[in-house]
C-alpha positions in Angstrom: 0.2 9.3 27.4 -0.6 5.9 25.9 -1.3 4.3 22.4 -4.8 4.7 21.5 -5.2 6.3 18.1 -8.4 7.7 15.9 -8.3 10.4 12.8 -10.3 11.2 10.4 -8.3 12.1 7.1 -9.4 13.9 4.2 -8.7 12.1 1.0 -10.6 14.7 -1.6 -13.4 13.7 -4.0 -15.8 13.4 -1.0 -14.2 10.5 0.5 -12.4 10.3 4.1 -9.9 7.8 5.2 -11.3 7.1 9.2 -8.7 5.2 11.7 -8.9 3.6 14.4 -5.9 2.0 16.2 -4.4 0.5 19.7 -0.8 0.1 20.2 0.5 -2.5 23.3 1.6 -1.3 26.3 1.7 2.0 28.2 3.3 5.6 28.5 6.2 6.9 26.5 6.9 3.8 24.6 3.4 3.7 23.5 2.5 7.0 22.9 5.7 7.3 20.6 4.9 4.1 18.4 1.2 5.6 18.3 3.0 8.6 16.7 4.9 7.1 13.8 1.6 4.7 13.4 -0.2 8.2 12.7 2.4 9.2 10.6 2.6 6.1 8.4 -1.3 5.8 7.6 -1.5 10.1 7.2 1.8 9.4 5.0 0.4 6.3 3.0 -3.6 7.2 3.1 -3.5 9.5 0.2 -1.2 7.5 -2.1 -2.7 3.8 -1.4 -5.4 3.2 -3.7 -7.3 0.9 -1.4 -7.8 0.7 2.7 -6.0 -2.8 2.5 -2.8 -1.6 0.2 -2.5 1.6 2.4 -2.6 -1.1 5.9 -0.7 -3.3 4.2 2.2 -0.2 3.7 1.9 0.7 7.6 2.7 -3.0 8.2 5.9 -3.3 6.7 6.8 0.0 7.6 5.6 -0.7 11.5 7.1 -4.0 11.4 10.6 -2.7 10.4 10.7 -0.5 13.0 9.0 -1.7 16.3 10.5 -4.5 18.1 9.1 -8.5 18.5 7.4 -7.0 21.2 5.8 -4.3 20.6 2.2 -4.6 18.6 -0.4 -2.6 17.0 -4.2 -3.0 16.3 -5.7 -1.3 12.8 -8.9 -0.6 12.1 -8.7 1.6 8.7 -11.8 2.6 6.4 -12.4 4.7 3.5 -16.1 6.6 3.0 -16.8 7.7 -0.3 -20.0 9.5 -0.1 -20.6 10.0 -3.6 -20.8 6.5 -3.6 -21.9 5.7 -0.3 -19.9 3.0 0.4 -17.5 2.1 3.2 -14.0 0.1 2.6 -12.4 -1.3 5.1 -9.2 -3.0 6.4 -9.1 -4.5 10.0 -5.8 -5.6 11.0 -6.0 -7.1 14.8 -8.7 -4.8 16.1 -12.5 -5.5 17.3 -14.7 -6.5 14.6 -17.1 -3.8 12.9 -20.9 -3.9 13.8 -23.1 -2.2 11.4 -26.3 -0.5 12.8 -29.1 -0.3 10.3 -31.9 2.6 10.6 -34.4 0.0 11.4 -32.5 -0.6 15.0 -31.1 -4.1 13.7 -27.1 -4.5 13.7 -24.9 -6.7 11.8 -21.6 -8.1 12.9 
């Protein structure tokens, strides 16, 4: 058990809400707030009309419910691939690095 977190979320219209998450510590404690963090961004995803408005949702929900101690790590993206684009929201998590086909990458 622990608090690392990933889903892939369908959002309809060809576009898919991807997460990726860490929440502090270890074991029970961490494996439960990983579990209403899945909740909140499954619960907000398909109601928030952009990656930051549905991160910023899990943030006040997360933060009214956790204690001082207690933190979480966001990555959350939305792929439309009608469009081809990629939206993101990174709260607290590693930085993005974008490969490109000709082997370059892009931080």
């Amino acid at each position: 058990m622990g608090g690392d977190y990933y889903d892939f979320i369908e959002l309809g219209n060809d576009r898919w809400g991807i997460a990726v998450g860490d929440v502090s510590g270890k074991g029970m404690p961490a494996a439960l707030t990983m579990a209403n963090l899945q909740a909140s961004v499954r619960g907000f995803a398909n109601t928030s009309s952009s990656a930051a408005q549905c991160v910023s949702a899990v943030n006040r929900l997360l933060g009214s419910s956790t204690n001082s101690k207690t933190f979480v790590t966001l990555f959350y993206a939305v792929y439309d691939s009608n469009q081809r684009t990629l939206t993101y929201c990174n709260a607290g998590h590693n930085p993005p690095v974008s490969f490109r086909a000709d082997g370059s990458m892009q931080n």
